[in-house]
Every structure is written in structure tokens, then in C-alpha cells.
C-alpha positions in Angstrom: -133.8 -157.8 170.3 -136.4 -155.6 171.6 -140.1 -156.3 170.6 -142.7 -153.7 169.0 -146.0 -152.5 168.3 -145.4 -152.9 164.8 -144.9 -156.8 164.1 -143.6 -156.0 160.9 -140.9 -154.0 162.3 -139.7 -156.7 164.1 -140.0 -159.1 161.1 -137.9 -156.8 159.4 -135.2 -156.5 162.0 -135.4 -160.3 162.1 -134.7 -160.5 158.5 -131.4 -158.5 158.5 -130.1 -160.5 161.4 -131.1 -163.6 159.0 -129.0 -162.0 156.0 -126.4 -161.1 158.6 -125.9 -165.2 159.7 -126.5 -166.1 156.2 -123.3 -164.0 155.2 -121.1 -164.9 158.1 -122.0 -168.7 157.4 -120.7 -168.2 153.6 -117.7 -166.0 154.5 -116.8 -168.9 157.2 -116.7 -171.5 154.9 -114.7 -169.5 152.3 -111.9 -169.3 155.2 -112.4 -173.3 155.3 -111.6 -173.9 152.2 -109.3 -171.6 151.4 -107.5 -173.4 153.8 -107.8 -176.8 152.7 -107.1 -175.8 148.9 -103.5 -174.3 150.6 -103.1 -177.4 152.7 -103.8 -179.9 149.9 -103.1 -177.6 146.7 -105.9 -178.2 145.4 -106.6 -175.6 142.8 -110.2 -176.8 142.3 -111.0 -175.9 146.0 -109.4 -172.5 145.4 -111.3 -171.5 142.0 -114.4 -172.6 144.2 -113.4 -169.9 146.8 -112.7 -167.5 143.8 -116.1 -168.3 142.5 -118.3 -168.4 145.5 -117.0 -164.7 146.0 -119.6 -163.0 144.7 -122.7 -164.6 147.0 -121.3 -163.1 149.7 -120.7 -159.7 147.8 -124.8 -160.1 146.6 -125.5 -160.4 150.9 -123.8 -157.5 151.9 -125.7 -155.4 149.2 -128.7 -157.4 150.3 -128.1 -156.1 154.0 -127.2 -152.1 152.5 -130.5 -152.3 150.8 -132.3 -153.5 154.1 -130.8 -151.0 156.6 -131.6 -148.2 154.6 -135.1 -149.3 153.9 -135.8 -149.3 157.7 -133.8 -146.2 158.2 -136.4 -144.3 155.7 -139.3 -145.8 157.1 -139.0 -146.5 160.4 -137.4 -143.7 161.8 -135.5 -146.2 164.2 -134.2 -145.2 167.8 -131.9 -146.0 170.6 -131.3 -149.3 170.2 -133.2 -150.4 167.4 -130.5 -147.6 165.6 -127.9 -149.2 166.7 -128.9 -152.6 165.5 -129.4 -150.9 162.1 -126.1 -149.5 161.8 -124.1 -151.9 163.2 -125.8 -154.3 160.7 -123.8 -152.3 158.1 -120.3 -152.2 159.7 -120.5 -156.1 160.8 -122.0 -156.9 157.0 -118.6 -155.0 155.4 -116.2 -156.8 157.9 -117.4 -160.0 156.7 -117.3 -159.1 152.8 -113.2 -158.1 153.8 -113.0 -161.7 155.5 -114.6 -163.1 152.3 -111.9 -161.5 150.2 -109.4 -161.7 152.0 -110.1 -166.1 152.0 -110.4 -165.3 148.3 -107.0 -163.6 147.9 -105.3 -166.7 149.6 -107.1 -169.1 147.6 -105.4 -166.9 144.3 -102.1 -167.1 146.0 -102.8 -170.7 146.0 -102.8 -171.0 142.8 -99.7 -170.0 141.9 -98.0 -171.6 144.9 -98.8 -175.0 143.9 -96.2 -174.6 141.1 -93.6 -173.4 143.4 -92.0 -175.6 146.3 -92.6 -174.0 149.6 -91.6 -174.9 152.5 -94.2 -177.6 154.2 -93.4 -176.6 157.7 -94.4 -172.7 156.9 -97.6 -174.2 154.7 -98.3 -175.8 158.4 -97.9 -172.3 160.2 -99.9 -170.7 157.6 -102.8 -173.6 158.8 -102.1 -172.9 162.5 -103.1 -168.6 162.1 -106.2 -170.0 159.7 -107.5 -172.2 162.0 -107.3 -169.3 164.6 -108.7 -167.2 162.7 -111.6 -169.8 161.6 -112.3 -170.4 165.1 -112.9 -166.9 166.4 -114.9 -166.1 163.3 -117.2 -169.1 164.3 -117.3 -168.0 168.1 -118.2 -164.2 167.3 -121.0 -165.3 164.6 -122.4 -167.5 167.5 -122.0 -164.3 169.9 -123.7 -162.0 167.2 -126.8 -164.7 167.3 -127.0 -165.3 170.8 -126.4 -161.4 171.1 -123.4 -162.7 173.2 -121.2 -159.7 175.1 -119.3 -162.1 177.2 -118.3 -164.6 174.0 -117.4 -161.5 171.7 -115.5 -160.5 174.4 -113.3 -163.3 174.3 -113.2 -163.0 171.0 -112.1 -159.9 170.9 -109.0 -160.5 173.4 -107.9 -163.2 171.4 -106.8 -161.0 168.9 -103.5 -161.0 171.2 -102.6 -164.6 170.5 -102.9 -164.1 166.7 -100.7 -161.2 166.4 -98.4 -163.1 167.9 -98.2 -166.6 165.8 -98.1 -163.8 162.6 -95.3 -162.4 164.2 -93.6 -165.6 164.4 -94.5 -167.0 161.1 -93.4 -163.5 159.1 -90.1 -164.2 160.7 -90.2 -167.9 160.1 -90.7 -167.0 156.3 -87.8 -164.2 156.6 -85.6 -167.0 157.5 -86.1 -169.0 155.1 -85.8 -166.5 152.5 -82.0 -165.9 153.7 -81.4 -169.2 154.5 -82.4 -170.4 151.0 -83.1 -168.1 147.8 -84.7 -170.8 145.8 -87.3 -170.4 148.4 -88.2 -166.5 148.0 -91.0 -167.0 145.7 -93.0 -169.5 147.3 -92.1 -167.6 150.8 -93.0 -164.0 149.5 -96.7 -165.5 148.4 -96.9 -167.5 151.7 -96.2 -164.2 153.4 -99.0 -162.4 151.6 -101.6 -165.0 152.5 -100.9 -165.0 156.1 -101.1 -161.0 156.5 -104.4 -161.7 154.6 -104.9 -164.2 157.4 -103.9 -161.8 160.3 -105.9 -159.0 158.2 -109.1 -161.1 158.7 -109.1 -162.1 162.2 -108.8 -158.1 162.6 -112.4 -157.8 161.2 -113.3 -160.5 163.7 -112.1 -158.2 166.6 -113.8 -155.8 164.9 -117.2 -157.4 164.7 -116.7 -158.6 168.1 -116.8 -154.9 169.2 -119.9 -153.9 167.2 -121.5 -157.4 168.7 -120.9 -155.0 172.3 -122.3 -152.3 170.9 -125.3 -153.8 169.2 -126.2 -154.3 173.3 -124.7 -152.2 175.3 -124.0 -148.7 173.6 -120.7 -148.9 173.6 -117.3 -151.5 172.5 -115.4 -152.8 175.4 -113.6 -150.2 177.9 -109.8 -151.6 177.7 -107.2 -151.2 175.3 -107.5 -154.0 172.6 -104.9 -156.5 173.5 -102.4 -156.8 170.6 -99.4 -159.1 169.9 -95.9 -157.4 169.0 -96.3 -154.5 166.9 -92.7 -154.7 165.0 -94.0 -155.6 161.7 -96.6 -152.8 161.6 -94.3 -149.8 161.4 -93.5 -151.3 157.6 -97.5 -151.9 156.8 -98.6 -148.5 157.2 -99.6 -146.9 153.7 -96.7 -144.7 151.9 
């Protein structure tokens, strides 16, 4: 981060970064145990995750209210702008990642009083812990003001299109193969396009962590897994 005549500019800027990690540390460990209340159905875990919601809704207003301060009154350039504004996008990617480990921790709630299939609850883990990891490795990019690590962040987006592709299918097959199992599927289904929703605002911050640097995201075309189940999740 660029230094300035002002100290108290650079405090400032300092500070947002500061709310910035604070939030991604929260909204990481909502992902956590969102997975652990699915993996052990523990509804206590997953009313914790529905509770703890709101903190990270109270940083991402904390971080609006910053930006625009030092929009007004420091009349920010060049790169200091596109610090600023980039705060905002990466601060409303990880309040979707926060709600999106709070949705599954709601769908975990009613699961544990249906009986899903434990081999799908373990696919369901696998795309977390994907997803968990590169939301880990692109908060320690943002920090570091890493290019390099976001951008292997960002092309691992590949690799978890492609287990969601395999685990929607997985579910679908179980569906047919066994009615009784619908229910519990159908909500298992649901969390992992949650899932796969999340680690898309983790490519997403990976590209604003490029462009917090450099001016720009990253040149190629985002690598992406098979796009057959996103004809039917396009909005009506």
C-alpha cells in the first residue's frame, strides 16, 4: 500500500484493510462450522452460524461507512481509488459467503430429521473444504497483497465446478434410485449450489485482489468446470 504525506491517510487506509481481514476471518469460520454442524448434525453448531450472521453484516456496513468517508474527504486517486473501491466489492463478496454458510447451516437443520445419504453428506464436505481452502488462500493473498496466490485461487475455480457437477448428479441418482431419499437429497442439493455459489465470490475476490495492484483482473478466460447444470440456474 502506497505511503503518504498525510499519516492519517494512511492510518485510515490501514484501518479498512483491518475491517476487511476482520470480516474474511468471521465469514471463514462461518464456512467451518457450517460444515461441521452438516457433518456431525449438530444443530447447536448451526444456530451458532445463524446467530453469528449478523457480525459479519455489522463489518460490511462498517467497511461502506469507511470507503465513503475517505471518498468525501480525501479525494483519493489512482491507486489509492482503487484500494477504496475494491474494499467495497471484496467486503459484499464476503457478506454473500457469510450467507450463503448461513443458508446451509438452516438446511441443516431440517436435514438432521431426514436420513440422507452419508456418502453424499461426505461430497457435500469435499466441495466445503474446497471452498474453505481457497477462501483462506485469497484472504492471505488480499493481506500479503498477493497477485500470484489470487491467481491460483482464482484458477481453482475449475476444479470446483467440477466436483459440483459430480455431486448434483450424484444426488440426481439417488433421487431415482430411491424416493424415500428426495427430501433429504433436494436440501443436500441446495447446500452444495450454496457451496459452489461461495467459492464463486472467492474467484471473485481473487480478481479484485489483481486489481487492488495492478489495474486490472487477470487477462484469460476464467477457467470453469462443465457448464451443463447452469443452462437450468439462470433466473426465469
Amino acid at each position: 500500500m502506497p505511503q503518504h504525506t498525510l499519516k492519517r491517510f494512511d492510518e485510515e487506509l490501514e484501518r479498512l484493510s483491518a475491517t476487511i481481514s476482520e470480516m474474511g476471518g468471521l465469514a471463514e469460520n462461518q464456512v467451518a462450522l457450517s460444515l461441521v454442524a452438516l457433518r456431525e448434525r449438530d444443530s447447536a453448531i448451526a444456530e451458532k452460524v445463524i446467530a453469528d450472521d449478523p457480525k459479519v453484516d455489522a463489518l460490511d456496513v462498517a467497511v461502506q461507512d469507511q470507503t465513503v468517508r475517505l471518498l468525501a474527504l480525501r479525494q483519493p486517486m489512482a491507486v489509492d481509488l482503487r484500494v477504496i473501491l475494491s474494499s467495497i466489492k471484496i467486503a459484499a463478496a464476503l457478506e454473500r459467503i457469510a450467507d450463503y454458510a448461513k443458508n446451509t447451516a438452516k438446511r441443516t437443520l431440517v436435514l438432521n430429521s431426514a436420513s440422507a445419504p452419508p456418502a453424499a453428506v461426505v461430497g457435500i464436505e469435499r466441495l466445503g473444504k474446497l471452498v474453505r481452502g481457497a477462501l483462506k488462500d485469497v484472504l492471505d493473498a488480499f493481506a500479503h497483497n498477493d497477485v500470484e496466490k489470487a491467481r491460483d485461487v482464482w484458477q481453482r475455480d475449475e476444479e470446483i465446478d467440477q466436483v459440483y457437477t459430480g455431486l448434483f448428479r450424484e444426488l440426481l441418482t439417488y433421487m431415482m434410485e430411491d424416493p424415500r431419499t428426495i427430501t433429504a437429497c433436494t436440501h443436500l442439493m441446495f447446500m452444495a449450489k450454496n457451496i459452489e455459489r461461495a467459492g464463486d465470490h472467492v474467484t471473485n475476490i481473487a480478481e479484485l485482489v489483481a486489481f487492488r495492484s495492478t489495474g486490472r483482473g487477470f487477462d484469460e478466460s476464467r477457467p470453469k468446470g462443465s457448464a451443463d447444470l447452469y443452462l437450468a440456474d439462470k433466473p426465469s
